[in-house]
VOTORGU-953622 format. One record per atom (N, C-alpha, C): residue in one letter; x, y, z. Coordinates in steps of 0.05 Angstrom, whole numbers, plus 5000, padded with zeros to 4 digits. Atoms other than C-alpha are relative to their C-alpha. Last residue first. Example, Ala and Ser with C-alpha at 12.3 -4.5 7.8 and 13.67 -1.06 7.14 Angstrom:
! residues 2
s498449764999
s527349795143
s498550225014
a501849765000
a524649105156
a501850245000
This chain:
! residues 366
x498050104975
x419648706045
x503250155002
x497450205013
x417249256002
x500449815024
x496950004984
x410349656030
x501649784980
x500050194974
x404149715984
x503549995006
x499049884974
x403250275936
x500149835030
x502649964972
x402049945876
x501050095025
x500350294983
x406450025815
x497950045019
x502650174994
x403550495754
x500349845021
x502449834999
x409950965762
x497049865003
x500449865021
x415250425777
x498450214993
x503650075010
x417050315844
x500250244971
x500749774998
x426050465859
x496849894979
x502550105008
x429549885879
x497850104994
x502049844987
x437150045882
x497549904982
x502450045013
x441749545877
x498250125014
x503549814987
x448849695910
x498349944976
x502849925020
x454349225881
x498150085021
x502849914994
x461449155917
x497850084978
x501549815006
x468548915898
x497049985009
x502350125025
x472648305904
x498450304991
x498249975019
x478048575961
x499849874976
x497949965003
x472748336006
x502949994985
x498450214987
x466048045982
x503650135007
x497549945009
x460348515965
x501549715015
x499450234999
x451648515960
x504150084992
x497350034994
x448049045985
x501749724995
x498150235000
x441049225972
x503049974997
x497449985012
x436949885974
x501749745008
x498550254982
x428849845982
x503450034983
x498350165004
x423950295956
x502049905013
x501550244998
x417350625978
x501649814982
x501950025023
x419651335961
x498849794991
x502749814998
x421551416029
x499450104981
x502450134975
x426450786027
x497450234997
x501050275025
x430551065956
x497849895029
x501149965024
x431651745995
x498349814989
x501849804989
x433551536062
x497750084977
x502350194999
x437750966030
x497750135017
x502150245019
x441551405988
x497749855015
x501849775011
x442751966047
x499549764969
x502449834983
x445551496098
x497850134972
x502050295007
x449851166030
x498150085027
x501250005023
x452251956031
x498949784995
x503250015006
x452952066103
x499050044976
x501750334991
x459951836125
x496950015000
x501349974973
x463252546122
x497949765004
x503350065004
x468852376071
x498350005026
x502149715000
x475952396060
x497149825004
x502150025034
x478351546067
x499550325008
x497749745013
x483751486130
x499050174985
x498849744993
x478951316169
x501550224990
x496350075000
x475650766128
x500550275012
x498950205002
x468150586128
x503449935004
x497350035013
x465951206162
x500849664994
x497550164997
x458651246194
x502349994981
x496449924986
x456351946201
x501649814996
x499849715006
x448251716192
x503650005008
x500449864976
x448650976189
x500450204990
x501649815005
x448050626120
x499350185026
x499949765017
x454550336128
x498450144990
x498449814986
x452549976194
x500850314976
x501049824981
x448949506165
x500650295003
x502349915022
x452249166110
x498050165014
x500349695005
x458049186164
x497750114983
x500449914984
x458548466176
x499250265009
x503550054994
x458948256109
x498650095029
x500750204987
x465848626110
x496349955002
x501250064972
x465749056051
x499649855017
x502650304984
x469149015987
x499050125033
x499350074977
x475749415970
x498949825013
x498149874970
x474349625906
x500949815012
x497850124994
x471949235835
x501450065028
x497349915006
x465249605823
x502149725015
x496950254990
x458549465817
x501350104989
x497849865006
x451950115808
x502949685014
x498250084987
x445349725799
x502650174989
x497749845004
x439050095786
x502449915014
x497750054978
x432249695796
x502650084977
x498549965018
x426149875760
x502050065031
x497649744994
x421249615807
x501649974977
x501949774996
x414249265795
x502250215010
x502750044990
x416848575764
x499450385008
x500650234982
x424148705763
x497850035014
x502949954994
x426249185709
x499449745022
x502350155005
x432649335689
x498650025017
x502549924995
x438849915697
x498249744982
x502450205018
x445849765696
x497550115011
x502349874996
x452250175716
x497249854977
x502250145029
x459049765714
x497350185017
x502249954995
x464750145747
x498149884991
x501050195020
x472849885746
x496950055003
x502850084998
x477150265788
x498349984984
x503349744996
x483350245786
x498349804997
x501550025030
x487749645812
x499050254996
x498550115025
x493349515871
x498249994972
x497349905002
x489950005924
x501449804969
x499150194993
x481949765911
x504050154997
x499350235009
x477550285908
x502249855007
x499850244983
x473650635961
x501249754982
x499049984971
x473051345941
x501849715002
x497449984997
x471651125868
x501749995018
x498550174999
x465850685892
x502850124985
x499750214983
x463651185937
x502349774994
x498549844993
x462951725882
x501449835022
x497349985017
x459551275845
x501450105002
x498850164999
x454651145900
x502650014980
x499250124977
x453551835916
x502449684995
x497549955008
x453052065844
x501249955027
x497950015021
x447751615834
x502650064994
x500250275002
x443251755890
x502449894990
x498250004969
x444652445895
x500149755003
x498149885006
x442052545814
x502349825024
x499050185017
x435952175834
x502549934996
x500350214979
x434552595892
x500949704980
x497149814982
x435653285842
x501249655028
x497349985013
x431552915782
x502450075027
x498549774987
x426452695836
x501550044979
x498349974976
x423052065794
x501350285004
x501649784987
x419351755743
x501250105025
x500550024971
x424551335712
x498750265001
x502249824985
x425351295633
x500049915018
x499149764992
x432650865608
x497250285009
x502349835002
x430850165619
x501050355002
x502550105009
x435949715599
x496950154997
x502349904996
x442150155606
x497049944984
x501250215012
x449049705604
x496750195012
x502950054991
x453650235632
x498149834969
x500950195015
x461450225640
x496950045006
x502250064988
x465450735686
x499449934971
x501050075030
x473150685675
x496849965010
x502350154999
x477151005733
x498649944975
x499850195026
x483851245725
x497749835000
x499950174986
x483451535800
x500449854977
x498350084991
x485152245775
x501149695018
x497949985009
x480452225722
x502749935019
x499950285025
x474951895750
x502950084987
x499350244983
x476352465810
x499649744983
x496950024987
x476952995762
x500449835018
x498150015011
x470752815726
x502049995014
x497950214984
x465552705785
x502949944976
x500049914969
x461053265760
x503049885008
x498549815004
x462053035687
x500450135022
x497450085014
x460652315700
x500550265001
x498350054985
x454352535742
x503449984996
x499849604980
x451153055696
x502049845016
x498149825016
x452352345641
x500550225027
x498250114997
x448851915694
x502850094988
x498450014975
x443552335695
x501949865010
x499349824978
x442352385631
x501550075021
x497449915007
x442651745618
x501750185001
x498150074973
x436551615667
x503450034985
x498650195008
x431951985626
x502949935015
x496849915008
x427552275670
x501549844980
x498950205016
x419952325673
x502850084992
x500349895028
x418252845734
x501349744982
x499550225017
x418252845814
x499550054962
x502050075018
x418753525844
x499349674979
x498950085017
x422853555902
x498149814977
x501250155018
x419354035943
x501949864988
x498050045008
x420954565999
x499449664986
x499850394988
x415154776034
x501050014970
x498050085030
x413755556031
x501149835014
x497949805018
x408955996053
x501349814989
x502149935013
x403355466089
x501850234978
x501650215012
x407455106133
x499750114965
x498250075006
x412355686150
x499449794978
x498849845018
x406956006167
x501949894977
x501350105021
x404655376208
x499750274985
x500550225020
x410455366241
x498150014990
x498350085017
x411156066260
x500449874983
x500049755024
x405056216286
x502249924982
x502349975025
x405455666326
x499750124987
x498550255014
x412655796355
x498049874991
x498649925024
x409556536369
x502449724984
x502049945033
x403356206401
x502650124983
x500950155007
x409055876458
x497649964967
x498850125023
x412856346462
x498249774989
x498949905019
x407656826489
x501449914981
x502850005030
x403956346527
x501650174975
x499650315016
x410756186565
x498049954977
x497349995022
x412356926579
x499649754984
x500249825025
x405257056601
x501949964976
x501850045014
x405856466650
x499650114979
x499650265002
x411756616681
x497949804973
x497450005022
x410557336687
x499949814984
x501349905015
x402857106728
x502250114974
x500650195018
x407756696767
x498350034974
x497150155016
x412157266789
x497849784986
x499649875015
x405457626815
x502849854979
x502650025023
x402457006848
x500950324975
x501150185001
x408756986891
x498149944965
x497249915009
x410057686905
x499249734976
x500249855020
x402357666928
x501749924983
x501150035019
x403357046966
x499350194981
x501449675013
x408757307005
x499049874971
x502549834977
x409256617047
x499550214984
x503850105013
x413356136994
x497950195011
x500850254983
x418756677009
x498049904990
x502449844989
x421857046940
x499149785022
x500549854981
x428756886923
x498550025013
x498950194981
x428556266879
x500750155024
x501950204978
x421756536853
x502149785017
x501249914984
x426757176830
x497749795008
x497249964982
x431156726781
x498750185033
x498750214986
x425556396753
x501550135020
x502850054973
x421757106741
x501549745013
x498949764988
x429157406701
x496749885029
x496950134985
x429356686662
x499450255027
x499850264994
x421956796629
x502749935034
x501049854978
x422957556630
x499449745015
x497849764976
x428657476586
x498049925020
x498450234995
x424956856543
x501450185022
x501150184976
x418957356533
x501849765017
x501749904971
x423457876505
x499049855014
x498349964981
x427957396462
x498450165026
x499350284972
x423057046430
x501150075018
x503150074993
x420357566374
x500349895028
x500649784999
x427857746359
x497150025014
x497349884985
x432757086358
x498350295010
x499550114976
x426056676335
x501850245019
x502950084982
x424657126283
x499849915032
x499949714988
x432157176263
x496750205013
x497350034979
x432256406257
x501150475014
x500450184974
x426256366215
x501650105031
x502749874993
x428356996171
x498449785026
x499049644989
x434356596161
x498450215008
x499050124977
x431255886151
x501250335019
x502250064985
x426656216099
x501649945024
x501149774987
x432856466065
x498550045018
x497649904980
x436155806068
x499750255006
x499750224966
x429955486037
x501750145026
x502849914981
x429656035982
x499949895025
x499649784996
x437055855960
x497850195015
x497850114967
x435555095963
x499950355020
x502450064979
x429455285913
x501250025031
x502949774990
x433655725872
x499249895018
x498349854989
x439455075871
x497750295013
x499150164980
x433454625849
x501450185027
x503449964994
x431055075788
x501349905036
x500349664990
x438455135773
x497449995020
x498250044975
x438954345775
x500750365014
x500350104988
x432754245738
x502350065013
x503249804994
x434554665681
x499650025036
x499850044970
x441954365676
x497050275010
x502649904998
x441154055600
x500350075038
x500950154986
x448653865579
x497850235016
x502949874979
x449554255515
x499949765026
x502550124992
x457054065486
x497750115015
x501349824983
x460254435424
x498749785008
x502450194983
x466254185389
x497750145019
x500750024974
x470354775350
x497149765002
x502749964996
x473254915277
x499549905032
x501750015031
x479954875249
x497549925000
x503250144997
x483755035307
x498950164970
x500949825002
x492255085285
x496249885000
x500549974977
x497154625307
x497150275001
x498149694995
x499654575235
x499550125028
x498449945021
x499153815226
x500950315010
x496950084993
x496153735295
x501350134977
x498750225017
x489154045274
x502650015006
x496749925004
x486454305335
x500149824975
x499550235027
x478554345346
x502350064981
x499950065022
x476954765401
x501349814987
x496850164990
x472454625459
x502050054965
x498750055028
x465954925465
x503149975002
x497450064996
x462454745536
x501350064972
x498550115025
x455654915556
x503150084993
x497349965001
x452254775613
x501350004965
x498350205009
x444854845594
x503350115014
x498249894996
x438155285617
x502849744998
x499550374985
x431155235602
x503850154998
x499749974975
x428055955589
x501049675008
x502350154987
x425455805514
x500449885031
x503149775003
x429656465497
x497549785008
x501349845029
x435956025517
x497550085007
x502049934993
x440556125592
x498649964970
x501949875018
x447255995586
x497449865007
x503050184998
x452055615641
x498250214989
x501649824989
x459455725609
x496549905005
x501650134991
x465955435586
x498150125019
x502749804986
x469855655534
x498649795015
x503450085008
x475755235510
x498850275030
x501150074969
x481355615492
x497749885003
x498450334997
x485055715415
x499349875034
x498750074974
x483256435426
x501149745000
x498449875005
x480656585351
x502350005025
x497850005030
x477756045343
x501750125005
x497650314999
x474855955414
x500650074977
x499449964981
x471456745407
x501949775005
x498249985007
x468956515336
x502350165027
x498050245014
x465156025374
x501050114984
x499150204974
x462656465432
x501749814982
x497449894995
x460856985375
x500949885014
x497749985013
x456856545342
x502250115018
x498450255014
x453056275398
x502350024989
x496149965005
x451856985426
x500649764994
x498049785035
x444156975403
x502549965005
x497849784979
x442256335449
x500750084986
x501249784975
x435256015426
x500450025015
x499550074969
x438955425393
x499550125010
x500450344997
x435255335325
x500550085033
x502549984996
x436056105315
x498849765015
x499049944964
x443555995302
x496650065017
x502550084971
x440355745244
x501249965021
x502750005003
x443356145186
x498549795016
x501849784998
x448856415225
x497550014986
x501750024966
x451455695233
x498250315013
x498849884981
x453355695158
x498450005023
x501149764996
x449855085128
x502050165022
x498649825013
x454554405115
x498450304996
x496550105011
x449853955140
x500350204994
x498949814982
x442054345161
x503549904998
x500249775026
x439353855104
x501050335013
x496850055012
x440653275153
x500350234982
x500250195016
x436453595207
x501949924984
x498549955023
x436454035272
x498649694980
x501950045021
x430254155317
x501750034969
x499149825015
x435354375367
x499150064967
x499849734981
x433953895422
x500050224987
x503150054991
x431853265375
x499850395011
x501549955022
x438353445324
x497250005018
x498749735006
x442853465390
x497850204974
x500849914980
x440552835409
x499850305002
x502350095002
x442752455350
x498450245015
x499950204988
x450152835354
x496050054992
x501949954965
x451353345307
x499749705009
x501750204985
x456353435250
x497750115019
x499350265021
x459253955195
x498749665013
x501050244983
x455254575212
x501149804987
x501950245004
x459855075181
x499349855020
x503349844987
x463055735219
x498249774979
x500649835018
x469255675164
x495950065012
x498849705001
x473455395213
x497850204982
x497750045012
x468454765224
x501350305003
x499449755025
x463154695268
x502850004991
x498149885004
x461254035312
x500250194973
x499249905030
x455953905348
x502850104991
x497649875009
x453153625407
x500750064973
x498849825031
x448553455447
x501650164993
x499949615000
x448552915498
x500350124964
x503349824998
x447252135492
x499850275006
x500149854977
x453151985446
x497850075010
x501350064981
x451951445390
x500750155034
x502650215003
x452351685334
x498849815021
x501849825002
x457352255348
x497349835000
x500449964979
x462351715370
x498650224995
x500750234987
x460851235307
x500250205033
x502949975010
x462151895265
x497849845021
x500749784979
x469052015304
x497149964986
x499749994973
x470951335292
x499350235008
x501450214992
x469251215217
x499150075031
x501949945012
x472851925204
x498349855012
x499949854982
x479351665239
x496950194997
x499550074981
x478551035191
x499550245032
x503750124988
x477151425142
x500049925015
x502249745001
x483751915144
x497249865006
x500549864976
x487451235164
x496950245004
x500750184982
x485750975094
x499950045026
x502650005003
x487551575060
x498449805017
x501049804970
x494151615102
x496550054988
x500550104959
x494750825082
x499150375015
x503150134994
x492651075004
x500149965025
x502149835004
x498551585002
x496749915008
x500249724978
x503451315031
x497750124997
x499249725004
x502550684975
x499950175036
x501749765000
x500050005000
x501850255000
């Protein structure tokens, strides 16, 4: 074979492989060339952005419209001309809201970018979320300076009558019946203003995690890119076999689920290997069950307990405040599911979560 046909041959070859990884990525994406062409998109990308095949090779200023965000262009002749990736959380005109990432696109030969990658990962739901947290912690603050302000007078006069019925004789019943009449006022007082409170509190603003149809790839993607630098720095390989990908469910409680345990089983892998992830999703009769197995450290069977305690620590040395499998099986239980445990020391561990399908029945799990 000539020079010429093997670097033709490569050229497809390298072609084959980036087509095969646009074709089957579940995020969207696209790629533009130097000259501001649409030259790819990922599947996903065409649903989100109402693109098509007849949108190929079109400049990107005739349907920059598609992605309802005007500074597109300039964001991607901004990476050209910087050779940097951009990375930013945009807002489009149909108010939903994305991470997005453009990256440029080097050709080795002369080192020079010859068009830019662009990814959308969808973070509506996690703004929406963050607002809500941000309301919560205001309410708690206005709570807490309520209490500190409303409370304090009758709590003074509270302490200031104790302290004078340890003076006063039982015999000066006036003194007596006057201190206890304090006593009393002060206690009715807190007492309706810690009613008042709570059911204000009730009735203004209760803190929600909205259930909604998710796709569970998604969320396993937000997680992978969350938990990058620690996959990265642990050389970790996460693997998923996704049978059922719709779950009715918390996106933000889902999310914590997910990136708990995978965060876990990097934490906790095995000293002489990386770490090795498999992520599966099927169906079992009236649950859609979500298994996360890895290669680590393993668990003494003795402990299958214990590691869902609030605080508990599997390893001392390990970072970590010992309430993230607490906070999976809090979640997955008081949505009328069940979390399983199966590991063997210096073998690796599988969590199976058991999460009711939308039509199931509402009867307890063993």
């Amino acid at each position: 074979m000539s020079d010429q046909n093997q670097q033709i041959q490569e050229l497809k070859e390298h072609n084959d492989e980036l087509e095969n990884y646009f074709r089957n990525t579940i995020i969207p994406q696209l790629f533009v060339d130097g000259e501001l062409k649409l030259q790819k998109f990922t599947p996903p990308a065409m649903k989100q952005f109402s693109l098509s095949a007849t949108d190929l090779g079109r400049p990107i200023h005739d349907i920059k419209d598609n992605f309802r965000f005007p500074s597109i262009v300039d964001n991607i002749q901004q990476v050209i001309s910087s050779n940097e990736i951009l990375e930013k959380e945009i807002q489009t005109t149909d108010l939903r809201w994305y991470q997005m990432n453009i990256i440029p696109y080097i050709k080795m030969k002369d080192n020079r970018t010859n068009g830019v990658i662009i990814t959308f990962v969808e973070i509506t739901m996690r703004i929406k979320d963050l607002k809500e947290q941000e309301k919560l912690l205001a309410d708690y603050e206005i709570l807490l300076d309520t209490i500190s302000h409303d409370i304090k007078n009758p709590l003074t006069n509270l302490v200031m009558a104790i302290e004078l019925f340890k003076r006063v004789s039982p015999n000066d019943e006036k003194k007596f019946n006057s201190l206890l009449k304090i006593v009393d006022s002060a206690l009715s007082k807190m007492h309706t203003l810690i009613n008042e409170l709570t059911e204000e509190r009730k009735n203004e603003y209760k803190y929600k995690a909205e259930e909604e149809l998710l796709n569970f790839e998604h969320i396993l993607e937000d997680v992978r890119l969350t938990l990058n630098d620690n996959i990265t720095a642990a050389n970790a390989t996460i693997t998923s076999e996704i049978n059922i990908s719709e779950i009715t469910f918390s996106r933000r409680k889902l999310r914590t689920v997910i990136y708990n345990l995978i965060n876990n089983a990097i934490k906790f892998k095995a000293a002489e290997r990386p770490p090795i992830i498999a992520v599966t999703t099927h169906r079992e009769g009236e649950f859609v069950v979500i298994s996360v197995k890895d290669n680590g450290m393993g668990v003494d069977e003795t402990k299958f307990e214990s590691i869902f305690s609030k605080y508990y620590r599997l390893e001392n040395e390990i970072e970590g405040s010992g309430i993230g499998l607490y906070l999976v099986k809090e979640i997955v239980t008081n949505a009328g599911g069940k979390v399983m445990v199966e590991s063997q020391l210096d073998q690796g561990t599988e969590f199976k979560i058991y999460l009711k399908t939308e039509h199931a029945a509402s009867s307890p799990i063993s």
